[in-house]
N, CA, C and O atoms as a GROMACS GRO file, in nm:
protein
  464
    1UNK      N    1  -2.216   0.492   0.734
    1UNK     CA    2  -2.116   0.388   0.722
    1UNK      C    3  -1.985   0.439   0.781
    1UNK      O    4  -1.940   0.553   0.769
    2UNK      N    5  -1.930   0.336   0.847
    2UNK     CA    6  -1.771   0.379   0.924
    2UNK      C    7  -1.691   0.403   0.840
    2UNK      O    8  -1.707   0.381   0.720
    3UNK      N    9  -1.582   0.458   0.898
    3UNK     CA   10  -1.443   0.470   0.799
    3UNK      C   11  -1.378   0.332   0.882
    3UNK      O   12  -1.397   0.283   0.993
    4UNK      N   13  -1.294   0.302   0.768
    4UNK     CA   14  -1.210   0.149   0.754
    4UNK      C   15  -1.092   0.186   0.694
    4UNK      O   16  -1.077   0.243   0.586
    5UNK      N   17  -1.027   0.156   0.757
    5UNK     CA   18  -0.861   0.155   0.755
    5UNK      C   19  -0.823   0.029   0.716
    5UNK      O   20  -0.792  -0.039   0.814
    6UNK      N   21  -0.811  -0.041   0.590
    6UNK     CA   22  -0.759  -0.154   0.598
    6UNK      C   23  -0.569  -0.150   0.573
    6UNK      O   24  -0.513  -0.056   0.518
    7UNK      N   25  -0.511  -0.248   0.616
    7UNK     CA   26  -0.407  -0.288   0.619
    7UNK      C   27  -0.312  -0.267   0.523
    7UNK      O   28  -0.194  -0.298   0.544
    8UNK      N   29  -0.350  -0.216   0.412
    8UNK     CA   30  -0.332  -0.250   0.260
    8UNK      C   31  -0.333  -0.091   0.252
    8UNK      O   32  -0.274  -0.053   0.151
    9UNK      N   33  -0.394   0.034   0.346
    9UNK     CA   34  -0.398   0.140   0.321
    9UNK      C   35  -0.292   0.260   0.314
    9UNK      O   36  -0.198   0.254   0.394
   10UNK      N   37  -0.296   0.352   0.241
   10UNK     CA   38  -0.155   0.446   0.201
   10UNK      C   39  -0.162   0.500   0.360
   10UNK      O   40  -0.050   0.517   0.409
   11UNK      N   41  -0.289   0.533   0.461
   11UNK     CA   42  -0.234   0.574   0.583
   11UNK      C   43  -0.196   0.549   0.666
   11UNK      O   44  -0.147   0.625   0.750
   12UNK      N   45  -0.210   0.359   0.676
   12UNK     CA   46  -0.133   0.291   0.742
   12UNK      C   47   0.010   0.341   0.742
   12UNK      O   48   0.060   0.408   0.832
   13UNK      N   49   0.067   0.301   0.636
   13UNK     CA   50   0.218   0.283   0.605
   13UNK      C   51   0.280   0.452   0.591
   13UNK      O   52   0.400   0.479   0.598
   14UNK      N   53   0.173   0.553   0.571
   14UNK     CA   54   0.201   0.697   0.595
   14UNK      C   55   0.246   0.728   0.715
   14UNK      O   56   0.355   0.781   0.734
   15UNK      N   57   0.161   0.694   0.809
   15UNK     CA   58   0.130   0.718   0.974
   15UNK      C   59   0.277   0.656   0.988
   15UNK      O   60   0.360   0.735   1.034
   16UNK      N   61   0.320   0.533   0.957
   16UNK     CA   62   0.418   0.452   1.006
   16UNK      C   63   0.562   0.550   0.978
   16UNK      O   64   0.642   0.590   1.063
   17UNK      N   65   0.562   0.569   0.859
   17UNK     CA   66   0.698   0.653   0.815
   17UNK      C   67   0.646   0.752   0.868
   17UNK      O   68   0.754   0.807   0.846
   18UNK      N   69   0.583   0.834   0.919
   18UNK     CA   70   0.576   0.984   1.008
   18UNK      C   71   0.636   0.987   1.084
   18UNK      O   72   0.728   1.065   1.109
   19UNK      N   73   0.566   0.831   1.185
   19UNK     CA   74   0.620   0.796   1.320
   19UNK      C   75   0.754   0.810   1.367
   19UNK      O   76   0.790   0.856   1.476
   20UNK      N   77   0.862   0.742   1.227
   20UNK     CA   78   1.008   0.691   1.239
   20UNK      C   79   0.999   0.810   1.206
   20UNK      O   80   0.920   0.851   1.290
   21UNK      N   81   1.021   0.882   1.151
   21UNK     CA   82   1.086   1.035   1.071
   21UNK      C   83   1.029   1.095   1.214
   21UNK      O   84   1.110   1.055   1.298
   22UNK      N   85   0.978   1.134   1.248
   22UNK     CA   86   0.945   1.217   1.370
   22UNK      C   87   1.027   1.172   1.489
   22UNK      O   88   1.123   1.233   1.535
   23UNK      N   89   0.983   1.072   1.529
   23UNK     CA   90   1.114   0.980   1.672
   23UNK      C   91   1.215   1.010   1.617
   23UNK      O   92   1.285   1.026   1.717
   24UNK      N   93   1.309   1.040   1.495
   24UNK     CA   94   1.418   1.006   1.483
   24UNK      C   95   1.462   1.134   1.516
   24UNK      O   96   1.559   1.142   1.592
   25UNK      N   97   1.403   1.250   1.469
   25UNK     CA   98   1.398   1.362   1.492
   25UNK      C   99   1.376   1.399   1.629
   25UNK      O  100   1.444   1.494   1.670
   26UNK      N  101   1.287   1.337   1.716
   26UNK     CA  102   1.267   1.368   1.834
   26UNK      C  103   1.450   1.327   1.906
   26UNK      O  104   1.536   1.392   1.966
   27UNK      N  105   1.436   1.202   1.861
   27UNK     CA  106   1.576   1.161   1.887
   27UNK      C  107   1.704   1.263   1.906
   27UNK      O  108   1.757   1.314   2.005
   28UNK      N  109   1.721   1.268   1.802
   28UNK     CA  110   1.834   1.332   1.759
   28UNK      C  111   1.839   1.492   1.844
   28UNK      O  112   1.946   1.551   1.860
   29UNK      N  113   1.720   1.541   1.888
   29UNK     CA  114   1.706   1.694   2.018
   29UNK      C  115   1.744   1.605   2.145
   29UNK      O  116   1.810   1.640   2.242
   30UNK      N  117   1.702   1.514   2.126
   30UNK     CA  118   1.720   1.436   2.258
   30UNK      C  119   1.581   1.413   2.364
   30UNK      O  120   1.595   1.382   2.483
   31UNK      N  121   1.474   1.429   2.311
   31UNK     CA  122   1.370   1.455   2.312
   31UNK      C  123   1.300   1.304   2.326
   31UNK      O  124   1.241   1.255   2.230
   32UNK      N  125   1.311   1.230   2.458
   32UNK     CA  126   1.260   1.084   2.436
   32UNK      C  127   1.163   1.062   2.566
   32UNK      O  128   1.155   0.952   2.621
   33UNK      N  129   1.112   1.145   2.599
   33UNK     CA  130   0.980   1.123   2.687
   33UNK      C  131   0.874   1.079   2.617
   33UNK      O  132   0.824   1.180   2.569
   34UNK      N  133   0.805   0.974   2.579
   34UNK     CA  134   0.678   0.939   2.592
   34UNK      C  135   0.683   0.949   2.414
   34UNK      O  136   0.604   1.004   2.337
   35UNK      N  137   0.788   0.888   2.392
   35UNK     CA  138   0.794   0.900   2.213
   35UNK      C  139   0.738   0.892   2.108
   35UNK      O  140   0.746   0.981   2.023
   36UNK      N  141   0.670   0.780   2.092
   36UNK     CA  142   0.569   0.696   2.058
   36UNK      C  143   0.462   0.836   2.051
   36UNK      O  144   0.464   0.916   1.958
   37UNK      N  145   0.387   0.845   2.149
   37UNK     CA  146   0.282   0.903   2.157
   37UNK      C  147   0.309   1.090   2.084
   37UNK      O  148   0.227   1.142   2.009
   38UNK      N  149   0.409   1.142   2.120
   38UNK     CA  150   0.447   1.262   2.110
   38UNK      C  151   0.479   1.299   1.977
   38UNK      O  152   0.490   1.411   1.926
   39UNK      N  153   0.497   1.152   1.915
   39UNK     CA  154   0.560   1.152   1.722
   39UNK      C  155   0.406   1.226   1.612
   39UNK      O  156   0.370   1.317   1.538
   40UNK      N  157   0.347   1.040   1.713
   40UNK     CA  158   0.219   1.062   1.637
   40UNK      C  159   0.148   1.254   1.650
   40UNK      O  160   0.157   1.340   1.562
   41UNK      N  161   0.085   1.267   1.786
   41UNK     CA  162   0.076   1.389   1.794
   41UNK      C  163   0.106   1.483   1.718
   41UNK      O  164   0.020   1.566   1.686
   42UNK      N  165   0.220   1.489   1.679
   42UNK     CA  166   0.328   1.584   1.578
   42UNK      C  167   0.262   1.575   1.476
   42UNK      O  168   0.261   1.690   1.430
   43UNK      N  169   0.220   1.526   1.426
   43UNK     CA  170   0.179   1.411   1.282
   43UNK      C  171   0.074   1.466   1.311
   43UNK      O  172   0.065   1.573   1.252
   44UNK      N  173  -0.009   1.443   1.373
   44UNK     CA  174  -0.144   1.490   1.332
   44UNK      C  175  -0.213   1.619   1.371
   44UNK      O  176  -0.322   1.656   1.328
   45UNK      N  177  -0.147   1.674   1.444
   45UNK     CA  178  -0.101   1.825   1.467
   45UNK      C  179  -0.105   1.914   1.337
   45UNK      O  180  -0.186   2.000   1.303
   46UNK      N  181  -0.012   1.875   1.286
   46UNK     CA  182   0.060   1.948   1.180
   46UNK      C  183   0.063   1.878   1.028
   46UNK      O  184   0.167   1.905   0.968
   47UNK      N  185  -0.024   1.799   0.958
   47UNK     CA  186   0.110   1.720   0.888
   47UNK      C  187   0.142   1.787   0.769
   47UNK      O  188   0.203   1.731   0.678
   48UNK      N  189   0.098   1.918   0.764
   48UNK     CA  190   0.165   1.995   0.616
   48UNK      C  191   0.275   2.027   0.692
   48UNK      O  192   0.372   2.040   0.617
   49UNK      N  193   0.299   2.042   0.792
   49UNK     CA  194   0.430   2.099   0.853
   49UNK      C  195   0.515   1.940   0.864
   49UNK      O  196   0.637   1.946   0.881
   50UNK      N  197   0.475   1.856   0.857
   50UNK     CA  198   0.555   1.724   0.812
   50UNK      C  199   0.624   1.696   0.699
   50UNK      O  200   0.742   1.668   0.675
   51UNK      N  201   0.486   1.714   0.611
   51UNK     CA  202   0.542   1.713   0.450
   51UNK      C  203   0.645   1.844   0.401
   51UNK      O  204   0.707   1.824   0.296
   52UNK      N  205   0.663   1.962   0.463
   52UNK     CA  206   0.722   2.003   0.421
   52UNK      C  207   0.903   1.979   0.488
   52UNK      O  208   1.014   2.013   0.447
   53UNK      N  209   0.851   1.903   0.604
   53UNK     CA  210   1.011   1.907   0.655
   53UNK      C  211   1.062   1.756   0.666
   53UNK      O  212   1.163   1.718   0.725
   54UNK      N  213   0.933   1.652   0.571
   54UNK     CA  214   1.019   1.513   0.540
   54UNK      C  215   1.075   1.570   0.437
   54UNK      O  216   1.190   1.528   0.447
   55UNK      N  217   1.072   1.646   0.333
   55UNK     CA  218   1.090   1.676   0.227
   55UNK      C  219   1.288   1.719   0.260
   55UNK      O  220   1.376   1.708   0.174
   56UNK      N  221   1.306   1.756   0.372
   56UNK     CA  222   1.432   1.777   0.381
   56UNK      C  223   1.529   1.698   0.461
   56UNK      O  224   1.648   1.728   0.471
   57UNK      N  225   1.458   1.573   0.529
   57UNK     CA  226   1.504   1.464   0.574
   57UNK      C  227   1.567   1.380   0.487
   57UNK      O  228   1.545   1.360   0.368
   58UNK      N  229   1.664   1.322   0.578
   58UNK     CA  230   1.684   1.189   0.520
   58UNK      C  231   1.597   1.075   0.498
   58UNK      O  232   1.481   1.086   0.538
   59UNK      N  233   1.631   0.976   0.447
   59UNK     CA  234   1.525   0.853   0.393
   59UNK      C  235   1.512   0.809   0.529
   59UNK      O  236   1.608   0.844   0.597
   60UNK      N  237   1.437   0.752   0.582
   60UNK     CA  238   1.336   0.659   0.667
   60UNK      C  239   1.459   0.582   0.749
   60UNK      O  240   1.476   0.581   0.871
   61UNK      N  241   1.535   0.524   0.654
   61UNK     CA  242   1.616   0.417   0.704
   61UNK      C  243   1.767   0.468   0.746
   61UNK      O  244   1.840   0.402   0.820
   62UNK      N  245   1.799   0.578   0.698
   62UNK     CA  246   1.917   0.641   0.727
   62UNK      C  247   1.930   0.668   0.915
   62UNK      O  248   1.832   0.643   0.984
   63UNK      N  249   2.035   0.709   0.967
   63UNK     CA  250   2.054   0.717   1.150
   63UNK      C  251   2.161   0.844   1.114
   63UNK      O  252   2.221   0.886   1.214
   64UNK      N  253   2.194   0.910   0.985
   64UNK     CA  254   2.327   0.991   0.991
   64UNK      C  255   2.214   1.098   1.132
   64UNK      O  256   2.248   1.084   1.250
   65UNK      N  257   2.083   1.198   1.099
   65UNK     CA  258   2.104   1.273   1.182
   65UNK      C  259   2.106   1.218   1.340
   65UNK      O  260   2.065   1.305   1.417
   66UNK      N  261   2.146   1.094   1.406
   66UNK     CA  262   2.126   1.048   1.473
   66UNK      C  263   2.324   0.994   1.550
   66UNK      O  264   2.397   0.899   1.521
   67UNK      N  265   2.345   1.128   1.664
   67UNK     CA  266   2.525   1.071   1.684
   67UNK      C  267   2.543   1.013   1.802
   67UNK      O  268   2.659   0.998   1.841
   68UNK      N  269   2.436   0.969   1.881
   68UNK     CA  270   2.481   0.882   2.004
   68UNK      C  271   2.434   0.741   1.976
   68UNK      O  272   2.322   0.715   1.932
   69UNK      N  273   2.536   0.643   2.008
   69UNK     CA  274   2.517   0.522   1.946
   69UNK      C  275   2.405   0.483   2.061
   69UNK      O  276   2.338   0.389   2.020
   70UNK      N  277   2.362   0.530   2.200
   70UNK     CA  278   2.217   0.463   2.215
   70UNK      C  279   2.100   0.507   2.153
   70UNK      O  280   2.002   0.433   2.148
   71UNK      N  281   2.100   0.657   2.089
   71UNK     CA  282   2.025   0.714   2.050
   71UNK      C  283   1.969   0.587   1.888
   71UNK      O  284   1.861   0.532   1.866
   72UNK      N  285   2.095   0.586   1.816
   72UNK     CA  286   2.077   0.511   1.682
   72UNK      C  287   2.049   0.341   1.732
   72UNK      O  288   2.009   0.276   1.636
   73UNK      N  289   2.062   0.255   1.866
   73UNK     CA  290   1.993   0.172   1.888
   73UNK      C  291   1.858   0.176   1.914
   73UNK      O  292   1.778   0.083   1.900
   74UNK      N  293   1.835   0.307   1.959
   74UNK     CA  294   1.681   0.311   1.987
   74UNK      C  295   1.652   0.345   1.878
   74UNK      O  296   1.536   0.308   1.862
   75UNK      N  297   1.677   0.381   1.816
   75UNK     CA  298   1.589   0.378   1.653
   75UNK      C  299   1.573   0.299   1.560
   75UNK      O  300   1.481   0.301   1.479
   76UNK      N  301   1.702   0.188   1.567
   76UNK     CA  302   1.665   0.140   1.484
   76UNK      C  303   1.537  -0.034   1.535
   76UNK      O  304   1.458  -0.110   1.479
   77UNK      N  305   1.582  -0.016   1.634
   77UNK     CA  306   1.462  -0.109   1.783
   77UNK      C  307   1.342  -0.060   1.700
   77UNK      O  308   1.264  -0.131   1.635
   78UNK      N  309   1.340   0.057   1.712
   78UNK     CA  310   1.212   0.102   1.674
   78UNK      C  311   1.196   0.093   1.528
   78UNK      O  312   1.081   0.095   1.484
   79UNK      N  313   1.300   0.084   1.446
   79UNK     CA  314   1.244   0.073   1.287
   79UNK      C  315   1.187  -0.098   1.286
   79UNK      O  316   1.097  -0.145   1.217
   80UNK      N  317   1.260  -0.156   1.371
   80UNK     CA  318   1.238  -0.346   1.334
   80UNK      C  319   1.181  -0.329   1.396
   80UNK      O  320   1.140  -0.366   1.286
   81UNK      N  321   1.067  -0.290   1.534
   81UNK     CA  322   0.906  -0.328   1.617
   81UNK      C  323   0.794  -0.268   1.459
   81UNK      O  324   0.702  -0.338   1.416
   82UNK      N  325   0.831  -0.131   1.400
   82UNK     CA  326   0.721  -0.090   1.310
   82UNK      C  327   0.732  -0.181   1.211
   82UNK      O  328   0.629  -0.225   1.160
   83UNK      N  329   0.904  -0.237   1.151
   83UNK     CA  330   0.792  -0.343   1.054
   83UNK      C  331   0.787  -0.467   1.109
   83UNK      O  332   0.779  -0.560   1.028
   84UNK      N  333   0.788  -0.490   1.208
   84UNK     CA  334   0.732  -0.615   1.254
   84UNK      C  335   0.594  -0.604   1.278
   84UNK      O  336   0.532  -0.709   1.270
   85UNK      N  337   0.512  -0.473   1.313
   85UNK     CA  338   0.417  -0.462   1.338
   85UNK      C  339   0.314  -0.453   1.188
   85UNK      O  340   0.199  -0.496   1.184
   86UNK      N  341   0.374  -0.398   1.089
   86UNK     CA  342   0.352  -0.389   0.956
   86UNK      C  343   0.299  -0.511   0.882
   86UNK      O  344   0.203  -0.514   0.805
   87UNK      N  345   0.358  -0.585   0.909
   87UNK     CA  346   0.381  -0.760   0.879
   87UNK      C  347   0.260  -0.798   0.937
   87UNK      O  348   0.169  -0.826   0.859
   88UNK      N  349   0.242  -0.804   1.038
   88UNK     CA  350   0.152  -0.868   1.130
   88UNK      C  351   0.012  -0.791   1.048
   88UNK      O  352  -0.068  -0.857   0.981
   89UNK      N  353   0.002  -0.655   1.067
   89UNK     CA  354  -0.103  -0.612   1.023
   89UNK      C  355  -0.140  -0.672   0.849
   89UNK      O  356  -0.248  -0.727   0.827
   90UNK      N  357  -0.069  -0.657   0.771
   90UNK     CA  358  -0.047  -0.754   0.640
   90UNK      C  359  -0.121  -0.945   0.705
   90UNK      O  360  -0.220  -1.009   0.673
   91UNK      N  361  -0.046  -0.962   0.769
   91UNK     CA  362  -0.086  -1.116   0.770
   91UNK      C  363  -0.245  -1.097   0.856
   91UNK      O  364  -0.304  -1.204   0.870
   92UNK      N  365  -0.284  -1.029   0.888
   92UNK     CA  366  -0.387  -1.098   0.961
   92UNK      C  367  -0.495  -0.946   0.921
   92UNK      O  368  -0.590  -0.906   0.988
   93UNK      N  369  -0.449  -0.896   0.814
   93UNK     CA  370  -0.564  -0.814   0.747
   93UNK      C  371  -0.608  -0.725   0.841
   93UNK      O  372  -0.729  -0.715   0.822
   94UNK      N  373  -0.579  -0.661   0.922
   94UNK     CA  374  -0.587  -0.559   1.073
   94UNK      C  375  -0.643  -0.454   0.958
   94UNK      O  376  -0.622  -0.450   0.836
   95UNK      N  377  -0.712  -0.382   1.034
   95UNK     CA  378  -0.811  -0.294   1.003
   95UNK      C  379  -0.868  -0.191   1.104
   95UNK      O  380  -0.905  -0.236   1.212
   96UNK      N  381  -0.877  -0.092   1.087
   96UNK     CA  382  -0.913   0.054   1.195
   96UNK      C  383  -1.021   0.088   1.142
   96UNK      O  384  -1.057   0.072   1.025
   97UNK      N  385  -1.086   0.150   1.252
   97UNK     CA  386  -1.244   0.225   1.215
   97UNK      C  387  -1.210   0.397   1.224
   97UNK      O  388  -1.292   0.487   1.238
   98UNK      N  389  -1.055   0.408   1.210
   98UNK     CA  390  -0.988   0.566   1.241
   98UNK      C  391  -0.903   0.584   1.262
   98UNK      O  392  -0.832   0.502   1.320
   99UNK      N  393  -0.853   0.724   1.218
   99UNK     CA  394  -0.691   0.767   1.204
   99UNK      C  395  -0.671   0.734   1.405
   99UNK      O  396  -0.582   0.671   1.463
  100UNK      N  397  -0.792   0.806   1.462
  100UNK     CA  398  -0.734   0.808   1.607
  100UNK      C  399  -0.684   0.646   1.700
  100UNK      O  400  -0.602   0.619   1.787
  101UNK      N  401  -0.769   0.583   1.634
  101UNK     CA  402  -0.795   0.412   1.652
  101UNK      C  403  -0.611   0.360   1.632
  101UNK      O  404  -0.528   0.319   1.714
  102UNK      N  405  -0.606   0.383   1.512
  102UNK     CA  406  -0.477   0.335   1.453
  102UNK      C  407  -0.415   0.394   1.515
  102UNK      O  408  -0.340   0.321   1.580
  103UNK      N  409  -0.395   0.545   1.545
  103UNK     CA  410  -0.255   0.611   1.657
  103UNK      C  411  -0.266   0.520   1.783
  103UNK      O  412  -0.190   0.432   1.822
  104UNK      N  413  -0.366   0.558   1.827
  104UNK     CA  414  -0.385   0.457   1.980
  104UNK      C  415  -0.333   0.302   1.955
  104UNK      O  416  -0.257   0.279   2.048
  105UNK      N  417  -0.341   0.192   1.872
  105UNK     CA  418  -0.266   0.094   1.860
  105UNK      C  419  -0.144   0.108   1.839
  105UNK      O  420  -0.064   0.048   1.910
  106UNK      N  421  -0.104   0.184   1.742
  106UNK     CA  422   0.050   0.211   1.752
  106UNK      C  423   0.115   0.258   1.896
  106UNK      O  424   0.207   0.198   1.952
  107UNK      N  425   0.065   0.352   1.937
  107UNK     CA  426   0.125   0.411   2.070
  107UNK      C  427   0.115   0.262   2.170
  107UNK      O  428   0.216   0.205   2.210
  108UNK      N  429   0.043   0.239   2.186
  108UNK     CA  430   0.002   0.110   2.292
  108UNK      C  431   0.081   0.017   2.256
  108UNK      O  432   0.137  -0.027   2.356
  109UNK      N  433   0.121  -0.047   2.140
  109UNK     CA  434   0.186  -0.130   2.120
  109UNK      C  435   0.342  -0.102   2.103
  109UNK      O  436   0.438  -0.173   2.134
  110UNK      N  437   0.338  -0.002   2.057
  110UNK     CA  438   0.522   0.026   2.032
  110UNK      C  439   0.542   0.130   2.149
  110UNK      O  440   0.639   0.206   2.148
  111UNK      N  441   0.450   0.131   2.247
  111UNK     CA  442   0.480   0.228   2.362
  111UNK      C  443   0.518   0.104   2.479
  111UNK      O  444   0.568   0.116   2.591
  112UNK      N  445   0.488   0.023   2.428
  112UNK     CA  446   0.518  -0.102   2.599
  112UNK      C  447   0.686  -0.092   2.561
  112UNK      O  448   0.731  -0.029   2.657
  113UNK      N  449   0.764  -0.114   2.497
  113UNK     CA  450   0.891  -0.134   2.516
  113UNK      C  451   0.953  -0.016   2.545
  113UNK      O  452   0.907   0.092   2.510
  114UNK      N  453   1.130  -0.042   2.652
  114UNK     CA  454   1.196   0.096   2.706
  114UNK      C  455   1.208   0.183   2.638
  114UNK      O  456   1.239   0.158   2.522
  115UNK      N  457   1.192   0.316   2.676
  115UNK     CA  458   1.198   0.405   2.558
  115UNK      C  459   1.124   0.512   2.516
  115UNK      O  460   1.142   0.630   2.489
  116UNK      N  461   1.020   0.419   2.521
  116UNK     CA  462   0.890   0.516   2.426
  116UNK      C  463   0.817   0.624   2.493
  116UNK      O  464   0.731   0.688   2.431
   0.00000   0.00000   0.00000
């Protein structure tokens, strides 16, 4: 039997806050080649090395480590595409057969706009 990712799942919405906490971070080095894709990576690379250094981040929604005002537009672009994408997955019950499945939609989808 497959693995199923439904919509409703803690790794959905895990993966999602990795994503932003990582870009923002990528951000803030200045680090914006191919973003999207390079977050996730990070994330699944490492993610005890995540958990130990969300642990010293700011909240999700905060931009303080973030001081160029295009830098903090591109992030927060990117906080309103993830929960817009969040939503959508909620309304129409979206579902993955895998952690790799779900990176690849995220990247693909929040990778088409400038930026990523």
């Amino acid at each position: 039997m497959g693995l199923k990712i439904k919509w409703n799942d803690d790794r959905v919405r895990g993966t999602a806050t990795a994503l932003l906490l990582i870009a923002r971070d990528r951000l803030s080095r200045g680090e914006t080649a191919d973003l999207i894709r390079a977050s996730l990576a990070d994330y699944r690379r490492d993610p005890a090395d995540y958990k130990l250094r969300k642990a010293a981040w700011p909240d999700v929604r905060e931009v303080r480590p973030l001081t160029d005002p295009a830098q903090i537009a591109q992030y927060r672009k990117l906080q309103a595409a993830v929960d817009g994408l969040l939503r959508k997955f909620v309304e129409g019950k979206r579902q993955f057969n895998s952690l790799t499945e779900l990176d690849n939609f995220l990247s693909f989808t929040l990778g088409a706009g400038p930026g990523a």
